[in-house]
N, C-alpha and C positions, 0 to 999 in steps of 0.2 A: 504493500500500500504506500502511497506518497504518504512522507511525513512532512513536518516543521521545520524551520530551523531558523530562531528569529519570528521574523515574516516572512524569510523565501520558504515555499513549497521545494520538496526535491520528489524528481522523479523515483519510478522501481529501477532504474537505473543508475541511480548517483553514485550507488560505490564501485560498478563499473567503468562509468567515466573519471573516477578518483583513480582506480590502478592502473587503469592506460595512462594517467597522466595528464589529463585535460583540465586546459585553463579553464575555471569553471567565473563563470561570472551572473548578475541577477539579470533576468529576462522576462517583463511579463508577471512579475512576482514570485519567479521560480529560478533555483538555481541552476546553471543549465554551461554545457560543455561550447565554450567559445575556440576551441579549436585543440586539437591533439597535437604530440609533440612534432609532426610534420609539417603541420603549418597550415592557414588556410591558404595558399594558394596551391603547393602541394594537393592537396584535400578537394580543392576546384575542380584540378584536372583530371585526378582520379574518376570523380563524375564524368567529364564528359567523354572520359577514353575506355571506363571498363566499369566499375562498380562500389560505390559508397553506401552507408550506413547513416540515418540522424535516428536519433532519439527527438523525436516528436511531441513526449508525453503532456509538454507544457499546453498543448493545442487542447480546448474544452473540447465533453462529448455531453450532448444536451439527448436525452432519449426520450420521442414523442410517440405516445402510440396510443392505440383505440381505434373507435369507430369517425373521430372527430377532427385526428391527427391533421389527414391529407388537407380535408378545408382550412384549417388552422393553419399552415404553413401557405396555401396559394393564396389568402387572404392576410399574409403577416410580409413575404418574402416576394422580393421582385420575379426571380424567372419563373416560367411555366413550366411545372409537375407533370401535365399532360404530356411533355415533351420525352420524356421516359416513362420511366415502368418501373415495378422491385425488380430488384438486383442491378441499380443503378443506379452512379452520382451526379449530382448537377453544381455547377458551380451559380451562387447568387449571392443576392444584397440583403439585408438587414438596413431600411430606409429612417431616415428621424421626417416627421415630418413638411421640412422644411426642402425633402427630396435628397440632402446627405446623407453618407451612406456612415452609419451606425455601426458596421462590422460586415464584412466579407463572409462568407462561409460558404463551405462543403456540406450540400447532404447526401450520405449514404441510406437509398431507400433498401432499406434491410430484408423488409419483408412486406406483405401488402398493407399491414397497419401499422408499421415500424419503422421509424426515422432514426438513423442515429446523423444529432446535426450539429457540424466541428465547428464552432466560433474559433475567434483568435484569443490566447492567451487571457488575457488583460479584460475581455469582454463577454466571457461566461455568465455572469450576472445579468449583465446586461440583454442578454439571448434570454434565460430562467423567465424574465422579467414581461420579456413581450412573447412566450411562447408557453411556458407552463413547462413540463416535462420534469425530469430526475436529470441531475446533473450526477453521472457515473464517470467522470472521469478519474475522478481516485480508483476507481476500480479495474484499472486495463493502463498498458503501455502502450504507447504505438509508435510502431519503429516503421522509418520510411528506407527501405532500400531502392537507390537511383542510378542511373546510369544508362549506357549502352548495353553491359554485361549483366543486369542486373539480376531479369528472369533467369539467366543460364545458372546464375550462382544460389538464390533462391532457391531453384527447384531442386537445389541439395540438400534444402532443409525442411521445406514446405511445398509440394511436389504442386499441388491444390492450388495453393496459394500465388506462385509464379506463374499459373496457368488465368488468371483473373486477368481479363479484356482491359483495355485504356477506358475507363468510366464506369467501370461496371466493379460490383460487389456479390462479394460470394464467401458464406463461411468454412471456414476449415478447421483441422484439428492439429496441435502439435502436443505429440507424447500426452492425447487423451483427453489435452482441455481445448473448449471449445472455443476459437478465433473466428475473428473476421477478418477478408482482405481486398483491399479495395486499389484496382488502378488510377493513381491516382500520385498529384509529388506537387512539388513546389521548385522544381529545381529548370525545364526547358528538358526535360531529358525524358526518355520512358522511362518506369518503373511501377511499386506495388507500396501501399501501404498497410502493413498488417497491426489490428489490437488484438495485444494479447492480454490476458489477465493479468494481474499485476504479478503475483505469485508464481508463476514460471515466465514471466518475461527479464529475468536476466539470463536463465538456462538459453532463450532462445536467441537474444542478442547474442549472448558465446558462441552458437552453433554459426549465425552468419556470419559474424568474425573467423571463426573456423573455416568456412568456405572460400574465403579471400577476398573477402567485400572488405573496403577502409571506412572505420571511422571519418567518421567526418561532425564539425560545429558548424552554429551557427553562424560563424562568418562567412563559411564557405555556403553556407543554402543563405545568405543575404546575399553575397555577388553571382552567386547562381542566377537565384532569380532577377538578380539586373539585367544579369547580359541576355537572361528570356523576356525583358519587358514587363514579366508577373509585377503586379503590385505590392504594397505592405501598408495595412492601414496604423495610420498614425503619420504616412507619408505623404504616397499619390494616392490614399482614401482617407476620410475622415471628416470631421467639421467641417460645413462648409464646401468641401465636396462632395460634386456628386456621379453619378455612373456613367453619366454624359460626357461630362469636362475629362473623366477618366480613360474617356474612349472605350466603356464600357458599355457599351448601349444593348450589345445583345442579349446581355444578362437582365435583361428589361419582357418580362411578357405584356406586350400590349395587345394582344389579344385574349387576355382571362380579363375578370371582374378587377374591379378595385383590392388594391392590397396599398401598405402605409405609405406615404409621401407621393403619392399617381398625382397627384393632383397639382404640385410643386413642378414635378416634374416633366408632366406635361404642358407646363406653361414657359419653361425652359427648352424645350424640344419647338415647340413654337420660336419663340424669339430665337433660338441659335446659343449655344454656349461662349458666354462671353471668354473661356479660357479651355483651353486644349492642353493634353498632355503631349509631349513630344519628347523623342531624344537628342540630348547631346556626345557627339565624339570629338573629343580633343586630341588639337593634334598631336600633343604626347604623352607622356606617362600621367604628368598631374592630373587628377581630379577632378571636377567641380562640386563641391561641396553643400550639404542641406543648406537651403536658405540664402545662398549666396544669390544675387542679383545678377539676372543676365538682363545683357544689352545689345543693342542693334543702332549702330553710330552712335547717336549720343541719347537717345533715350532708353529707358527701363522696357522692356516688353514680357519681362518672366520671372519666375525663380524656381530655383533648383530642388527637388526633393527629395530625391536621393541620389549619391553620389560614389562611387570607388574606382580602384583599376583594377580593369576586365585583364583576369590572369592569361585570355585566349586571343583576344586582340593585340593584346601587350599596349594598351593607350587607357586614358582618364573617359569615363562611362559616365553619363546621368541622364534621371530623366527631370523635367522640368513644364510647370506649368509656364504657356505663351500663350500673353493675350489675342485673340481671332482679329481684334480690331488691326494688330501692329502690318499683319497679312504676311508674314514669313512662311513661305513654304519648303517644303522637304529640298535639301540641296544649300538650304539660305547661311551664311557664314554670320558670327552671334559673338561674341563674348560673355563668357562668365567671371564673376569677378570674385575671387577665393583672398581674404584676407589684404584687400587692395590689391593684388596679385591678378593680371589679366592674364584670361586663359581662353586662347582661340578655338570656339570648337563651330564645329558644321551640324547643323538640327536635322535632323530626320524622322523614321520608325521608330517606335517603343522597344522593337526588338533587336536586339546588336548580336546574337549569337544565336543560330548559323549566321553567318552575315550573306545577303543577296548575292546569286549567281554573278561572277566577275567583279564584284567589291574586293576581294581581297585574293 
């Protein structure tokens, strides 16, 4: 079971990531493996060349089920339910009413009355709060294995489990207790995410470490997900934004009934989003940094939201909200400004890795 320590929560994995050696740091209000002794950039590339390991556990699991479940969620939650079935995930929003997005999530439809639905970290409560349900995440680990190689190493340990489709969910068994595993990652890369009880989920993390999967922290699944363009709320989601400005619009059912913030929303879809998310690539190693101010000749048109160096580009990565009015489009040359420090980059896609046919 997760315990205390202080106020950080630690996973069923904390004394695992203690003898590997991981810098552990607080995350979310959980203490949590900031990267092993190889490093995250090390740790990056293992992702996208064969096969990594996260410990995930800090991710809430909100469990909705009954006869009342399904309307409960296509009336709380942006995307359309119709659009799958059980034994399927959908990626959607959690809206405030003002059409920002409240918290991002995963639902795994587990069975035809049975949701299990992943908030982020820090926003468990906040999911409990506008859905109802049992919050069971003290009760299960869930380890994300990514990569290229990831299924092949898997299915040395969980035969079932590496066999689980890109979006789809399906339970299995390891050494007798009952799992779930869901395709599904956070990284640009394929792979499977399995909850395992808490109670044999360090036995199973050993066994894919045994297989030749690497550890991996969360630095390396933070510039993971940049160089995929994936979001991180508290970034490029949260107050104030919303699914639109994110470039998130598919995640939007407008064709079901009313669900929270439609109405915001759709008045924003009318008028045009006064801010867009877009990429920066600079042209070399530095950075641009959260919050830094990007610029086009001499006026303000942006700012940065998240920021690092893409270990696979070998250059400074971000994405950044620009204003629609300034009219920059993809190709357009921008400055961001890192500590009075100007840093030339070119604005594009959300997505920097793969990078487009003859980019690189």
């Amino acid at each position: 079971m997760s315990s205390t320590h202080g106020a950080l929560r630690r996973t069923p994995l904390y004394d695992a990531h203690r003898s590997l050696g991981a810098k552990l740091v607080e995350f979310g209000g959980w203490e949590m493996p900031l990267a092993y002794p190889s490093g995250t950039v090390a740790e990056h590339r293992a992702c996208r060349t064969a096969a990594v390991v996260f410990d995930v556990s800090h991710l809430g699991t909100v469990r909705v089920e009954g006869p009342s479940a399904f309307e409960l969620l296509q009336q709380t939650l942006t995307n359309d339910l119709l659009k799958i079935a059980p034994g399927r995930a959908q990626y959607t929003h959690l809206l405030e009413e003002d059409g920002s997005v409240a918290d991002d999530i995963i639902v795994w439809w587990v069975a035809a009355q049975v949701f299990d639905v992943m908030p982020n970290a820090s926003n468990t409560s906040r999911v409990l709060a506008a859905l109802g349900g049992t919050d069971t995440t003290a009760q299960r680990a869930v380890v994300a294995v990514q990569g290229p190689r990831a299924r092949e190493r898997l299915a040395e340990v969980a035969p079932q489990a590496a066999a689980v489709p890109r979006f789809c969910v399906a339970p299995f068994e390891w050494k007798g207790a009952p799992c779930t595993a869901a395709g599904t990652g956070y990284t640009g890369e394929d792979g499977v995410e399995c909850a395992v009880p808490a109670d044999v989920a360090p036995g199973f993390f050993a066994a894919v470490l045994d297989a030749g999967v690497v550890p991996a922290g969360l630095g390396a699944r933070d510039t993971l997900r940049l160089e995929a363009g994936l979001p991180l709320h508290g970034h490029e989601l949260g107050p104030g934004i919303t699914p639109l400005q994110a470039g998130l619009g598919w995640v939007v059912g407008w064709a079901k009934g009313e669900f929270r913030g439609r109405a915001a929303l759709e008045r924003e879809r009318a008028a045009g989003p006064r801010r867009m998310l877009r990429g920066l690539v600079a042209d070399g190693r530095q950075p641009p940094r959260d919050g830094a101010p990007v610029t086009s000749g001499t006026a303000r048109v942006g700012t940065v939201t998240s920021g690092n160096f893409s270990p696979m580009l070998e250059r400074g990565i971000a994405l950044a909200f620009i204003d629609t009015a300034a009219g920059i489009l993809d190709g357009a040359r921008a400055v961001a400004v890192v500590r009075g420090r100007e840093v030339p980059v070119t604005v594009g896609s959300t997505r920097f890795w793969p990078p487009p046919r003859g980019a690189r």
